[in-house]
Each structure stands twice: as structure tokens, then as C-alpha cells.
N, C-alpha and C positions, 0 to 999 in steps of 0.2 A: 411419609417418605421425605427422605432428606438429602439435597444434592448440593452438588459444587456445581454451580452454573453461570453461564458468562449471560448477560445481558442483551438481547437483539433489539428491541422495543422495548417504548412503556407509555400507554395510553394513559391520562388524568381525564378520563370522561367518565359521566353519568351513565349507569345508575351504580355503576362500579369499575373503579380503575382496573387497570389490565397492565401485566406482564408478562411475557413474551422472552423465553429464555431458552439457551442450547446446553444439555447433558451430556456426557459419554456413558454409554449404557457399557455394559459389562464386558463387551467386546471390543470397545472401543470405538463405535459407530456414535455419531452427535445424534441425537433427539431432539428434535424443537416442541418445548411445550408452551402451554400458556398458562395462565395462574389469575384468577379474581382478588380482587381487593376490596378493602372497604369501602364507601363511599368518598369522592372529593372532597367531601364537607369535611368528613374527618380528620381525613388525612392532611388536610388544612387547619384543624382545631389541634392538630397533633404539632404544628411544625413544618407538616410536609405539603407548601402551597407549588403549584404547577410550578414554578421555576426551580426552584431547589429540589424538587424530583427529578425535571430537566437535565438540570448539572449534576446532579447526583447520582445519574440512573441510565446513563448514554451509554449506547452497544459499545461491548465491550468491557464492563464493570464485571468484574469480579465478585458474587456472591453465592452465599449459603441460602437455601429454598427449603422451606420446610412446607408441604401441601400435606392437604385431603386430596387424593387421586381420584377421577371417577371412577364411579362402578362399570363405566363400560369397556374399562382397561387403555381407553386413550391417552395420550400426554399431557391430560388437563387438569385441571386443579384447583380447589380452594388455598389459597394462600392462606397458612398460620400464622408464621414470620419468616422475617429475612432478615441476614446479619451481614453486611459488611466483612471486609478481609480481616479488621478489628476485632470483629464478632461484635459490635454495639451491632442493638434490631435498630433497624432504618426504617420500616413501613410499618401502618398497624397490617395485622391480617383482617379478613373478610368480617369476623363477628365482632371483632375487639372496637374499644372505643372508647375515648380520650377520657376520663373521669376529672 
């Protein structure tokens, strides 16, 4: 699944980062979901160390979410990627990792 989503939160903790983001479902009603990441380490061998996710990732960003949805039909999620209002991906997702 693939959304236009604004940013509420973004954890850079162990044993995987977290984001924390609002939808407009079909109706037009906001969703808050949340989304896993890959590990800190990575996301840090990526480019993306706690501060520059900080600055880059403050409620209210503007972003593209592409998840794995759970099977239990909640608002939650494996993150794949995320793109910027640019469309550059910003984060890795949950499996990915820095070669």
C-alpha cells in the first residue's frame, strides 16, 4: 500500500526504527498509522544518523509511505520506502540494507 502522508513522529531506536504517520482514508477521515524500519545501525551506514532524520523527519513532513500492512487489518506496517515530496527515498525500509 502506498499513501500520501504527513509525519507525526519518528523514533531512531533499537531494535527498529519507527514512524508514526497520518492518512486520509477514502472518506476523508485521518488514520494514524505506524510503520517499522530497519535497524539504527543501518540507517546510519545509509546516511541516515539520529540527527538528520531529526531534521528531516519532524511532524508535519510531507511524505510518500509505501508498507507491508498487517494481516490483522490495523494501521501498521513494514515500511518498504519512503520518498520525499522530490520523490528521492529518504529511509531504507525494514529488509533493505546499505551494500
Amino acid at each position: 500500500m502506498t499513501f500520501k502522508a504527513t509525519v507525526t513522529e519518528f523514533r531512531f531506536n533499537n531494535p527498529h526504527a519507527q514512524i508514526f504517520f497520518d492518512v486520509k482514508d477514502e472518506r476523508g477521515n485521518v488514520v494514524h498509522w505506524g510503520g517499522e524500519l530497519t535497524s539504527p545501525y543501518n540507517l546510519a551506514q545509509g546516511g541516515w544518523a539520529k540527527r538528520r532524520s531529526e531534521a528531516e523527519l519532524k511532524p508535519g513532513t510531507l511524505l510518500t509511505v509505501t508498507v507491508a500492512p498487517s494481516r490483522a487489518g490495523t494501521p501498521v506496517g513494514v515500511v518498504l520506502k519512503i520518498l520525499n515530496e522530490k520523490g528521492e527515498q529518504v529511509l531504507l525500509g525494514r529488509d533493505q540494507q546499505v551494500e
